[in-house]
C-alpha positions as a LaTeX table, in Angstrom:
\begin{tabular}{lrrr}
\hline
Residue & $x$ (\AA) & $y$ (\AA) & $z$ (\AA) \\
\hline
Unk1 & 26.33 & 34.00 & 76.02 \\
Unk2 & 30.01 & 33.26 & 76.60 \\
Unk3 & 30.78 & 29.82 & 74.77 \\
Unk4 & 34.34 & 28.45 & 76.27 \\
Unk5 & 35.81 & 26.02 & 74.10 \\
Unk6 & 38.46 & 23.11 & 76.08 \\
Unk7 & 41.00 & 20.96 & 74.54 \\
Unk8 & 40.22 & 17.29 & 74.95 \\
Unk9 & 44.15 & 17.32 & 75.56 \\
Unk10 & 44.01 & 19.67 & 78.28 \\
Unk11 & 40.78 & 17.16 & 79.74 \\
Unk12 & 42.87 & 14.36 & 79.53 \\
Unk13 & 45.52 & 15.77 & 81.16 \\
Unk14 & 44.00 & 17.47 & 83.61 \\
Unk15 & 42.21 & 13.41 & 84.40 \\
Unk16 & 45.31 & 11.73 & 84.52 \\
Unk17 & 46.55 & 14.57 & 87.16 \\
Unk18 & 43.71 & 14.12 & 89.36 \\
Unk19 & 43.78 & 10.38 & 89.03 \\
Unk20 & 47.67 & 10.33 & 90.06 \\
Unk21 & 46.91 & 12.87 & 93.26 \\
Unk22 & 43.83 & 9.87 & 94.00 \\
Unk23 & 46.35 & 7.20 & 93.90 \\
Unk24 & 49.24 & 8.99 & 95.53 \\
Unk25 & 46.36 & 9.73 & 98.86 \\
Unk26 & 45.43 & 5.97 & 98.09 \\
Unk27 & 48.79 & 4.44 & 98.49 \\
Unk28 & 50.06 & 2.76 & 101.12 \\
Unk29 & 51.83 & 4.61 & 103.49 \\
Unk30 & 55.67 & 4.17 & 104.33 \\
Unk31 & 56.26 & 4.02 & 108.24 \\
Unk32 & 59.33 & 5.02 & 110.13 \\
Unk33 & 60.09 & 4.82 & 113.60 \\
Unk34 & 61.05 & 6.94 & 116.30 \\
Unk35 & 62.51 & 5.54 & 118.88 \\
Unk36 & 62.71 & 9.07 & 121.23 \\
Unk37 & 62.62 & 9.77 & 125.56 \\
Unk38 & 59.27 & 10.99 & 125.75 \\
Unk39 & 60.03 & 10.80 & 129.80 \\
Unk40 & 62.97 & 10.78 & 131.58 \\
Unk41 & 66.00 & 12.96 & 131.94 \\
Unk42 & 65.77 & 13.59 & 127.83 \\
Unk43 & 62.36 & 14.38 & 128.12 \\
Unk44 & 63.03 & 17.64 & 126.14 \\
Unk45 & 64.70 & 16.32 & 123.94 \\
Unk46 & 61.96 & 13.73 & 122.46 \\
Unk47 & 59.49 & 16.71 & 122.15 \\
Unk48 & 61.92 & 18.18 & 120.04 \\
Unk49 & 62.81 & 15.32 & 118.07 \\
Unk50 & 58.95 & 14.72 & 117.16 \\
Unk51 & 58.51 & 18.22 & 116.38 \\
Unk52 & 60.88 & 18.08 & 113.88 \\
Unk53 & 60.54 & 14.46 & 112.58 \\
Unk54 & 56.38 & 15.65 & 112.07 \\
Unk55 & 57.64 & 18.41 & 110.05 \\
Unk56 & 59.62 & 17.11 & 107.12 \\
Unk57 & 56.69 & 14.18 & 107.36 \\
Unk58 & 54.12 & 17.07 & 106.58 \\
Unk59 & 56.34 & 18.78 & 104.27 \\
Unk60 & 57.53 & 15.46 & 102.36 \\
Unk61 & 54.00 & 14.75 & 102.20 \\
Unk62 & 52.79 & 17.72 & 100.81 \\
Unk63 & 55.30 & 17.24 & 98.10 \\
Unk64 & 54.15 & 14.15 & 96.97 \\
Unk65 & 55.67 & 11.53 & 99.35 \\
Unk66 & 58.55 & 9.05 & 98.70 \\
Unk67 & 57.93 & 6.61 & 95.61 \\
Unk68 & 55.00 & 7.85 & 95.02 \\
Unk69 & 53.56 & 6.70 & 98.38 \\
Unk70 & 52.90 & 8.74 & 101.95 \\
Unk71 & 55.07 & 8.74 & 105.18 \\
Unk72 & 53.90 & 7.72 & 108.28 \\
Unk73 & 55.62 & 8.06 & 111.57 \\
Unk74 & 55.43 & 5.61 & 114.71 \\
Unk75 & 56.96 & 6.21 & 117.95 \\
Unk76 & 57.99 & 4.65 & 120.81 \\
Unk77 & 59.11 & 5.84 & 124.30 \\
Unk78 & 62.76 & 4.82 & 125.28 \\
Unk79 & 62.89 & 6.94 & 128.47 \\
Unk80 & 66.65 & 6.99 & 127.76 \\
Unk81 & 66.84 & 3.38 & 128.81 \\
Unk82 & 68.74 & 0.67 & 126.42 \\
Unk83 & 66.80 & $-2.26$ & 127.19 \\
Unk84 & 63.47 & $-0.59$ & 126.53 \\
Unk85 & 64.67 & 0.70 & 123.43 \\
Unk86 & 65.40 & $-2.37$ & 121.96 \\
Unk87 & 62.21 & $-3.76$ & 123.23 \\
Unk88 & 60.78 & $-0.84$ & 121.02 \\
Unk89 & 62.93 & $-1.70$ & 117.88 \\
Unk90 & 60.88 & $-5.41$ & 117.91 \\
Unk91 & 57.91 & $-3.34$ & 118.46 \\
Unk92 & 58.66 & $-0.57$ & 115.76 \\
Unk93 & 59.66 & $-3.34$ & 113.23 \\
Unk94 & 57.05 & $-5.53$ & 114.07 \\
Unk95 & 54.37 & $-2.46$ & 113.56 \\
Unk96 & 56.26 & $-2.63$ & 109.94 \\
Unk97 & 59.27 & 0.53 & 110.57 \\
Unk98 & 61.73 & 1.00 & 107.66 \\
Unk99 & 63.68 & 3.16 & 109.16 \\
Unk100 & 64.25 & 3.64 & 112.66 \\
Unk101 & 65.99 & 6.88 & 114.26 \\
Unk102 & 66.12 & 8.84 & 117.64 \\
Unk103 & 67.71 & 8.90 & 121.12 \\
Unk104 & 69.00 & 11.50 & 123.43 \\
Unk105 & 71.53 & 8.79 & 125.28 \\
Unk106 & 74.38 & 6.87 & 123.47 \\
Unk107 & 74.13 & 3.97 & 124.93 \\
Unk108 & 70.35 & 4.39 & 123.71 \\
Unk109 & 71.33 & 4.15 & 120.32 \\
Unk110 & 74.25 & 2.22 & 120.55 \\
Unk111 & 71.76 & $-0.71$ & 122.20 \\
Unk112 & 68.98 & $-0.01$ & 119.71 \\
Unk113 & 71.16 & $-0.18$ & 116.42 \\
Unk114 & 72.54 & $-3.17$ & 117.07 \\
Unk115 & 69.22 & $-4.69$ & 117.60 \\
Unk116 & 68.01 & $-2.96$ & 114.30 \\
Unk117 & 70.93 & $-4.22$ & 111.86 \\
Unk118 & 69.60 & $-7.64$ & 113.65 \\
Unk119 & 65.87 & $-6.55$ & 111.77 \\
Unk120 & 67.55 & $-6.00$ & 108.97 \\
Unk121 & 66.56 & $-1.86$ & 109.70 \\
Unk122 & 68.51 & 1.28 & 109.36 \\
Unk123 & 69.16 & 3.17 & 112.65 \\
Unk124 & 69.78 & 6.78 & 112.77 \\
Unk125 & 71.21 & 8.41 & 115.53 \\
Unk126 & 69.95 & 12.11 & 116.91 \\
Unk127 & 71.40 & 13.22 & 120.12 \\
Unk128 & 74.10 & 10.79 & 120.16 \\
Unk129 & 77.65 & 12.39 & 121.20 \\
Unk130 & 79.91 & 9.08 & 122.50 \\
Unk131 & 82.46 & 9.16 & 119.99 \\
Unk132 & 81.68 & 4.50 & 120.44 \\
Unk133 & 78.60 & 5.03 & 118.71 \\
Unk134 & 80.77 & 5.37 & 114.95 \\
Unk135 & 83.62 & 4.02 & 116.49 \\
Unk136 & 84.41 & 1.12 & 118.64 \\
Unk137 & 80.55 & 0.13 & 118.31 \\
Unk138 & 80.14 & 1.93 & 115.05 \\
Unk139 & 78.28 & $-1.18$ & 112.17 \\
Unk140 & 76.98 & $-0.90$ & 109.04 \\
Unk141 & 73.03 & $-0.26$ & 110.15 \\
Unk142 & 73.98 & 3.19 & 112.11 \\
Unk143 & 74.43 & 6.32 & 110.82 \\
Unk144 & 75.19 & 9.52 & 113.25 \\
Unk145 & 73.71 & 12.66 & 112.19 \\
Unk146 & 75.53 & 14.73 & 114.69 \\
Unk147 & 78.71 & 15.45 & 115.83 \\
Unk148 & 80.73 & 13.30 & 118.29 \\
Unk149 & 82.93 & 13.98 & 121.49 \\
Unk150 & 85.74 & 14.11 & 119.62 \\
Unk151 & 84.54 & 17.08 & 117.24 \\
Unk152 & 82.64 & 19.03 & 120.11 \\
Unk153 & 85.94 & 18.70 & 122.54 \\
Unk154 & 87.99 & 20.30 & 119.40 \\
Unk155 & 86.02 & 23.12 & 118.48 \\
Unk156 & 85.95 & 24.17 & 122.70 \\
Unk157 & 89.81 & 22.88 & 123.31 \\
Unk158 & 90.65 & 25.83 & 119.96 \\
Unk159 & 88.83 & 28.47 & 122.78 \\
Unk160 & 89.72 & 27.32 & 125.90 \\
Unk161 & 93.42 & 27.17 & 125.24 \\
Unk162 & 93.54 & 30.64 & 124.48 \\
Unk163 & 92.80 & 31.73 & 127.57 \\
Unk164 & 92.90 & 28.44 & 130.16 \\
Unk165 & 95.83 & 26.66 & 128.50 \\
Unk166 & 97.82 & 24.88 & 132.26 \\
Unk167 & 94.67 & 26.02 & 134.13 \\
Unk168 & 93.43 & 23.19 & 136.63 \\
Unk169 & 90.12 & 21.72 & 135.50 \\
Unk170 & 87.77 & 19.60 & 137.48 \\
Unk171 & 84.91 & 17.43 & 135.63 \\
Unk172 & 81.69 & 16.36 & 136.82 \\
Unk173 & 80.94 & 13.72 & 134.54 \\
Unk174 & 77.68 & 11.19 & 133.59 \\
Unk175 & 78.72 & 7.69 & 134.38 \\
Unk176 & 77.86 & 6.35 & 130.94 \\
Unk177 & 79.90 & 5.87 & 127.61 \\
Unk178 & 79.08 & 9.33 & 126.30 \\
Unk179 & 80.29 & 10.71 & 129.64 \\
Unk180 & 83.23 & 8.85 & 129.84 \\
Unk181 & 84.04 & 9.07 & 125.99 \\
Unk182 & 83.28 & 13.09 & 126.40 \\
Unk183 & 85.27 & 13.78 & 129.02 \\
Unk184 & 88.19 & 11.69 & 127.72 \\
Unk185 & 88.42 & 14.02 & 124.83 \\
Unk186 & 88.53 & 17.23 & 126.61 \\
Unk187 & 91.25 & 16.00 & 128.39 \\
Unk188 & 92.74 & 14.98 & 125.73 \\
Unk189 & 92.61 & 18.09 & 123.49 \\
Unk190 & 93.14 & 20.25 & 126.85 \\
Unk191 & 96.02 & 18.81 & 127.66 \\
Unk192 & 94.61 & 17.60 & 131.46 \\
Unk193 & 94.75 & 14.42 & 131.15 \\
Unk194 & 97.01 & 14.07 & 134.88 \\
Unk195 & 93.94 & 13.09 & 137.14 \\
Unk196 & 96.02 & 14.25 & 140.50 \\
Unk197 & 96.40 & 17.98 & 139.13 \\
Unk198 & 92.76 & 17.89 & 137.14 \\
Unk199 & 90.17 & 15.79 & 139.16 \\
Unk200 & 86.94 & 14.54 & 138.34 \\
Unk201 & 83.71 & 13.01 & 139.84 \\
Unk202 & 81.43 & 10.56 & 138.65 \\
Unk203 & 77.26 & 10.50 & 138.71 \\
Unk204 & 74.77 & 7.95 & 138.43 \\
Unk205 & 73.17 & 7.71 & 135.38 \\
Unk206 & 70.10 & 7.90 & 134.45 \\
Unk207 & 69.12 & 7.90 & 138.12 \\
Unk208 & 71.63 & 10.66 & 140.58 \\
Unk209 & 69.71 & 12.25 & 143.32 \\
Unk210 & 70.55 & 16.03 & 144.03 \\
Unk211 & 71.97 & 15.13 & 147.06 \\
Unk212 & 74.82 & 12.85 & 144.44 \\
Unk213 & 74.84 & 16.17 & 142.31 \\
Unk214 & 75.33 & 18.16 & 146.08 \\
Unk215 & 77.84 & 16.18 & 146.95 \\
Unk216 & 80.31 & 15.83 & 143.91 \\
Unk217 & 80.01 & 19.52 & 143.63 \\
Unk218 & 80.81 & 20.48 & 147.07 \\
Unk219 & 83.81 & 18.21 & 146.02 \\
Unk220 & 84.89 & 20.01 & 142.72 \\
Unk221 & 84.10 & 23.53 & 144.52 \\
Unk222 & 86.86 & 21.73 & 147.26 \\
Unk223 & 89.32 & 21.70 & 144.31 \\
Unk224 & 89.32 & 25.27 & 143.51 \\
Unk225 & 89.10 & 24.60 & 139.48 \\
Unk226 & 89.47 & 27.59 & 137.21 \\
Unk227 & 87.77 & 25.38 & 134.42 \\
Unk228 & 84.66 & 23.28 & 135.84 \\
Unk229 & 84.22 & 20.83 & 133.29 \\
Unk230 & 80.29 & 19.53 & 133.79 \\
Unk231 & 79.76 & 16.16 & 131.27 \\
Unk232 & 76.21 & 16.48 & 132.18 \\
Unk233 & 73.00 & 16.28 & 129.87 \\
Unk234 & 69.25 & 16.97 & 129.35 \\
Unk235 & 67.54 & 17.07 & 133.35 \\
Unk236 & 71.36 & 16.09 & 134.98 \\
Unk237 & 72.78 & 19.21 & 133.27 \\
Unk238 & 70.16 & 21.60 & 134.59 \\
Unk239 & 69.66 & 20.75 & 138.67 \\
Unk240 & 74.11 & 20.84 & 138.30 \\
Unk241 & 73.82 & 24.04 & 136.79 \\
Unk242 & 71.28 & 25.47 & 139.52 \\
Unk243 & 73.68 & 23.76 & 142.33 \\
Unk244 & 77.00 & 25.78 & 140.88 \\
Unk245 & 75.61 & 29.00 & 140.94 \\
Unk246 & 74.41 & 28.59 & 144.41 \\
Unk247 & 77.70 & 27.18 & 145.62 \\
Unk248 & 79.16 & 29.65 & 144.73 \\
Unk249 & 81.61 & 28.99 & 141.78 \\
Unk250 & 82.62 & 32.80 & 141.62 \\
Unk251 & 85.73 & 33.51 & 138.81 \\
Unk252 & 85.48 & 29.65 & 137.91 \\
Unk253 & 84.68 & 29.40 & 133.46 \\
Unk254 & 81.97 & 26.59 & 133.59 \\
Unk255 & 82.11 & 24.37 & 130.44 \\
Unk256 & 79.11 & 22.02 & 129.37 \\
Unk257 & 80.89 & 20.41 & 126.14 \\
Unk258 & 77.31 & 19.45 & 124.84 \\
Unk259 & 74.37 & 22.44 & 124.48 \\
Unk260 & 71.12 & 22.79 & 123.50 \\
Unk261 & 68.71 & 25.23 & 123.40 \\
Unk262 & 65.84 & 23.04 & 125.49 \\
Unk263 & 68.55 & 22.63 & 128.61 \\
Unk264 & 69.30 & 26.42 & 128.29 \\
Unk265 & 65.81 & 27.02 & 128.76 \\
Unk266 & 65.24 & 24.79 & 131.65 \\
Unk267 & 68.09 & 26.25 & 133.47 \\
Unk268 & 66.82 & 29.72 & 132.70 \\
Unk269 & 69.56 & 32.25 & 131.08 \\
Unk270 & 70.49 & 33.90 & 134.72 \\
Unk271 & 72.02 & 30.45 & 135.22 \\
Unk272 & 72.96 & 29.70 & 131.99 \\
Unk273 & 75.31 & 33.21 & 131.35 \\
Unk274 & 78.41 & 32.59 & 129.82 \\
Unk275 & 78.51 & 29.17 & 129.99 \\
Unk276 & 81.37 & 27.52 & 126.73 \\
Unk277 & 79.70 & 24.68 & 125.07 \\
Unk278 & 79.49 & 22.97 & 121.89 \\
Unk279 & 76.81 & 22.63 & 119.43 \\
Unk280 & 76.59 & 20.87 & 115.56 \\
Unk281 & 73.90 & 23.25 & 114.75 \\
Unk282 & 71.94 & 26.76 & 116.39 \\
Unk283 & 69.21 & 28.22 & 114.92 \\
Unk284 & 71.34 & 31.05 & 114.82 \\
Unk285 & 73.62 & 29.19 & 112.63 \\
Unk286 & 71.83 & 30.00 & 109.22 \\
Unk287 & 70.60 & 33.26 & 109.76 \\
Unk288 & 74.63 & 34.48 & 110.82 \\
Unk289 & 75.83 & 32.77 & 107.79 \\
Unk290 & 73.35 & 32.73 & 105.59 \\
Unk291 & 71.98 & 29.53 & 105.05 \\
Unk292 & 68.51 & 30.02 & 103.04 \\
Unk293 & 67.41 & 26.71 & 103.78 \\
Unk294 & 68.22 & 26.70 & 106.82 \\
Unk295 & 66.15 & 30.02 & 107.89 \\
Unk296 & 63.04 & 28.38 & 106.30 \\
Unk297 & 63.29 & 25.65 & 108.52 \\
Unk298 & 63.61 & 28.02 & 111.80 \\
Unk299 & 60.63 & 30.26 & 110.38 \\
Unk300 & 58.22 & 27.41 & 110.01 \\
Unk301 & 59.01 & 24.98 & 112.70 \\
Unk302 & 59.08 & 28.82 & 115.24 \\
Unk303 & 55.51 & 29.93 & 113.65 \\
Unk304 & 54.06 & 26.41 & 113.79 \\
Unk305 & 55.43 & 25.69 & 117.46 \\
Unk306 & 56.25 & 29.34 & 119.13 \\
Unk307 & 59.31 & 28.12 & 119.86 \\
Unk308 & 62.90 & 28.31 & 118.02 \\
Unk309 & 64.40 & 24.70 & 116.96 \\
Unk310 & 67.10 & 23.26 & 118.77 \\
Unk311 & 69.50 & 21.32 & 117.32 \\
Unk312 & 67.68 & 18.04 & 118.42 \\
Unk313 & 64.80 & 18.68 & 116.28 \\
Unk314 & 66.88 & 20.13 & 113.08 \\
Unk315 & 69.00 & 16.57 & 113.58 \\
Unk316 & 65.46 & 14.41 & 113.27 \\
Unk317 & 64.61 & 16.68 & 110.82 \\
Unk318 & 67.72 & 16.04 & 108.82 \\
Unk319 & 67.71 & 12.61 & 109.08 \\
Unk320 & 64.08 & 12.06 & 107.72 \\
Unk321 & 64.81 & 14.08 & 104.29 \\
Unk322 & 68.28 & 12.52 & 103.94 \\
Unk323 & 66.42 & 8.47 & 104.53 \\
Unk324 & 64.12 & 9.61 & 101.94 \\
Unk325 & 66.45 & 11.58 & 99.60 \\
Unk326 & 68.04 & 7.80 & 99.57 \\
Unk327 & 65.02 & 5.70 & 99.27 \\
Unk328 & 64.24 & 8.41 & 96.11 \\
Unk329 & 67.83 & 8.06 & 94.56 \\
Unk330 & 67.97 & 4.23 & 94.94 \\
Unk331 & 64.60 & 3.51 & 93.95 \\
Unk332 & 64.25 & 1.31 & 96.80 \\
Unk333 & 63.24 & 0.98 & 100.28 \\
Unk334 & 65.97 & $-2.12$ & 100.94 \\
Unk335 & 68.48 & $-1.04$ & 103.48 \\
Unk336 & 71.90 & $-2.50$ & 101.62 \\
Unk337 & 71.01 & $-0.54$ & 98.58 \\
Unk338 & 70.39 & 2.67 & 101.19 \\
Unk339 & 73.64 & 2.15 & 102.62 \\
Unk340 & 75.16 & 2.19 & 99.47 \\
Unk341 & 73.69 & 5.09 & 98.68 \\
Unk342 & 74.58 & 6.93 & 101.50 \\
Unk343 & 78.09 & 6.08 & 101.91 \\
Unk344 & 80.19 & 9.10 & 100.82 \\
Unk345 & 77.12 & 11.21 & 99.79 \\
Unk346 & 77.17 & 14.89 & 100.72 \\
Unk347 & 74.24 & 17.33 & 100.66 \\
Unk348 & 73.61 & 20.49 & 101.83 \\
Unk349 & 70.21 & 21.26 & 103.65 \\
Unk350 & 70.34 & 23.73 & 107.22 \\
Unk351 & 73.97 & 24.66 & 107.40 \\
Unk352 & 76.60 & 24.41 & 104.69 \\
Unk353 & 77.67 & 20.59 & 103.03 \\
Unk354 & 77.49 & 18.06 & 104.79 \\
Unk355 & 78.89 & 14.44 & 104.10 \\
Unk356 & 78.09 & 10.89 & 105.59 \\
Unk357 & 81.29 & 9.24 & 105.24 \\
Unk358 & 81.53 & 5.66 & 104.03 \\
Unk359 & 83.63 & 3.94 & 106.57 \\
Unk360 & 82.71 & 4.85 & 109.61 \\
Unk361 & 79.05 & 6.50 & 108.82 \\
Unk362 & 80.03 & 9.89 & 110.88 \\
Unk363 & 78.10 & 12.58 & 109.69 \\
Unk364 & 81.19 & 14.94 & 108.42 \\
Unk365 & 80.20 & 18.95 & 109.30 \\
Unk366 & 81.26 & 22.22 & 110.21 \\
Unk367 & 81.04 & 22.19 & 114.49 \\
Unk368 & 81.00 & 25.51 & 116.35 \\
Unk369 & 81.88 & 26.80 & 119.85 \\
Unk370 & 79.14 & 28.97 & 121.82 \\
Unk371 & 78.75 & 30.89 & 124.38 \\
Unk372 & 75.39 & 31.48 & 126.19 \\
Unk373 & 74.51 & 35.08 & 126.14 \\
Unk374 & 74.02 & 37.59 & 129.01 \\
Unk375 & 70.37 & 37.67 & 130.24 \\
Unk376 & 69.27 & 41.28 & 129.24 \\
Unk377 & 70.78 & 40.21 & 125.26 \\
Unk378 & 68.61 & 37.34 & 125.37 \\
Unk379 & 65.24 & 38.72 & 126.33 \\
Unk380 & 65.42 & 41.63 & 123.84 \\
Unk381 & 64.80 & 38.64 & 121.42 \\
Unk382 & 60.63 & 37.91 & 120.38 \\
Unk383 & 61.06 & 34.34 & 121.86 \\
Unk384 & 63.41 & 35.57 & 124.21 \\
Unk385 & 65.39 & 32.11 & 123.07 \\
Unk386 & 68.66 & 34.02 & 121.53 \\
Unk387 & 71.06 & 32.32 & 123.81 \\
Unk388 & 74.04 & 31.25 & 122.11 \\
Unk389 & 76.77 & 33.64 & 120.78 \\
Unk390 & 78.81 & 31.67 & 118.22 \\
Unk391 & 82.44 & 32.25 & 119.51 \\
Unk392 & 84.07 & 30.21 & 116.91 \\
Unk393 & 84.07 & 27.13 & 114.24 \\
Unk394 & 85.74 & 24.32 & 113.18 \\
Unk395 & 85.80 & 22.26 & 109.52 \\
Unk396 & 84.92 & 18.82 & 109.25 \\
Unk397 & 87.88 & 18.21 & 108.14 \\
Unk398 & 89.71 & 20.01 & 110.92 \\
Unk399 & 87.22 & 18.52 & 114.13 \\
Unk400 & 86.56 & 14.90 & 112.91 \\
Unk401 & 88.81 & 11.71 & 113.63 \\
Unk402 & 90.87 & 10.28 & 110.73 \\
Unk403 & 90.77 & 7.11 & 109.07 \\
Unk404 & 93.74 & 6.38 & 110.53 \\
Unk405 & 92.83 & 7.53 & 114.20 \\
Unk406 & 89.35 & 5.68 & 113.78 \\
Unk407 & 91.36 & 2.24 & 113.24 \\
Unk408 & 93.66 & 2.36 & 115.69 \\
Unk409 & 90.27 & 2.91 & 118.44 \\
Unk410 & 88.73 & 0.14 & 116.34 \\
Unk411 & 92.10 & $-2.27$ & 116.84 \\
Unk412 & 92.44 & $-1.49$ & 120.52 \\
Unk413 & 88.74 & $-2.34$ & 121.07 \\
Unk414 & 89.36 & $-5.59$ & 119.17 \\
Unk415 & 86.95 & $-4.90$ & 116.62 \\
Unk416 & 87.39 & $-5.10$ & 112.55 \\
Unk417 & 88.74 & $-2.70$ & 111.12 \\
Unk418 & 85.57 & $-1.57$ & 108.18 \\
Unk419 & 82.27 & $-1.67$ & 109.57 \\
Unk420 & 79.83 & $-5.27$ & 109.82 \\
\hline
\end{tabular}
């Protein structure tokens, strides 16, 4: 007979370890809110955002939690419409939120952070592109995880003026503030800003029937365009796309300044074939340039969904491990010490570094041009998802606004000149 002799130190230990992991399941959890278009013309979007919001819960989880204590996430639909998303930040708040982030419209999140610096609540924007969001609306309670207008327009202006520089370009443009701030800077960074030589066409938002969509294309088609500029999004983006290639748009470079991978799906790759667009992050991104991280993320989140992660769900992904990389380095869950601790920080996590700069709370990060691959490229791929062929990139430091630029929008809007 074996006799195994154990350390009383070891015992102890080996107590006090399971009595933390009781304590830590025991805790009270920590709830954030997602405020995401589980319907509507960003329908796609949501899913993705949840998908990738549950995933750094589960994996935050499994690692112990923040402050020793769980997450838990509660969400609300917006269906991409401003006043029921800030119905939802009472409701998030009131349910007991710390956080709140999500939206696939700007003025989504430009309604619902104003209403959560009111709570006293953080507000992270997702798919959020008007460059008002961190600018002429920009306050002290919202921080943009991705890109703007202005970066996307100058990573595709660098492309398109090597080939379409005193083209004539026609837009087809949302009738909203990301539309209108989106297409202002492709004109401006295109040089077709002269609306008689380079027209344009507005459409409803949320709500444009096809016949609208019909009908302002027949009108850009009328134009003869040899750039056809569509400022469309999630569902809009899509029917246009379906419309253009059966009008006929034949030797015309279409141009959606915004991508990502859920609209390229919906529009199916036959459509979607060499499209130019814009995207802050692919989930081809890390695996081109080697991003270790980054290629963990797309393995898990394609194994646990069967579906590659668009840049949607890597930016709600982002956004939950940055909140809580905060709450852990402040030792606190109050939102002016978070603020404080996220002002200038810079990280690196699915791309290369990335930096949330302290005066206007613009995530600062490298931007890249794409172009949507042929069909036959994309179905050799297992998920037959490979769509975007990264054509070319751009700094942080070369895309985003300046200071300088940033307070002269701020002055003409009439608003102060740091952030409230």
């Amino acid at each position: 007979m074996t006799t195994y002799l154990i350390s009383p130190v070891r015992c102890c230990l080996a107590g006090l370890a399971m009595l933390w992991v009781g304590l830590a399941g025991a805790a009270e959890p920590i709830a954030i809110g997602l405020n995401l278009p589980r319907t509507g013309q960003y329908a796609q979007e949501g899913l993705m955002q949840m998908r990738g919001a549950m995933l750094a819960l589960d994996e935050i989880n499994q690692a112990g939690g923040v402050l020793g204590r769980p997450l838990e996430l509660l969400e609300r639909d917006s269906a991409s419409n401003p006043e029921r998303a800030v119905r939802n930040v009472d409701e998030l708040a009131d349910a007991g939120a710390r956080m709140l982030f999500g939206g696939a419209s700007s003025a989504v999140a430009i309604a619902a952070g104003k209403r959560a610096r009111d709570r006293g609540l953080l507000y992270f924007g997702t798919l959020t592109y008007s460059n008002d969001t961190t600018g002429r609306d920009g306050q002290r309670y919202m921080f943009r995880e991705s890109y703007n207008a202005w970066m996307a327009a100058r990573v595709l202006a660098a492309q398109l003026q090597d080939q379409y520089a005193g083209k004539r370009y026609y837009y087809v443009t949302a009738d909203y503030t990301w539309g209108h701030s989106t297409e202002e800077s492709m004109r401006h960074f295109t040089g077709t800003d002269d609306l008689a030589v380079h027209g344009a066409v507005r459409i409803p938002f949320p709500n444009a029937s096809l016949r609208e969509l019909r009908e302002a294309l027949q009108q850009a088609r009328a134009a003869e365009p040899e750039v056809l500029v569509l400022v469309l999004f999630g569902d809009q983006m899509v029917k246009a796309m379906g419309l253009v290639r059966q009008l006929g748009f034949e030797n015309v470079q279409v141009v959606v300044p915004n991508l990502t991978l859920s609209m390229v799906e919906q529009a199916g790759p036959s459509v979607m074939a060499g499209v130019l667009g814009a995207v802050p992050w692919t989930w081809n991104v890390p695996r081109e340039f080697g991003f270790e991280r980054g290629e963990q993320f797309v393995s898990t989140f394609a194994e646990r969904y069967q579906t590659y992660p668009s840049s949607s769900a890597a930016s709600a992904y982002s956004i939950v491990y940055q909140w809580a990389d905060a709450v852990a380095r402040s030792g606190s869950l109050d939102s002016e010490g978070l603020i404080r601790a996220l002002e200038g920080h810079s990280y690196q996590l699915l791309k290369d570094t990335q930096t949330w700069r302290a005066f206007d709370h613009q995530n600062l990060q490298t931007v890249y041009a794409v172009r949507i691959k042929p069909r036959s490229e994309v179905m050799a791929d297992p998920l037959r998802q490979d769509y975007f062929q990264i054509i070319g990139q751009l700094s942080a430091e070369e895309a985003a606004q300046t200071l300088e630029q940033w307070q002269a929008e701020r002055k003409a809007a009439g608003q102060p000149l740091r952030l409230r």
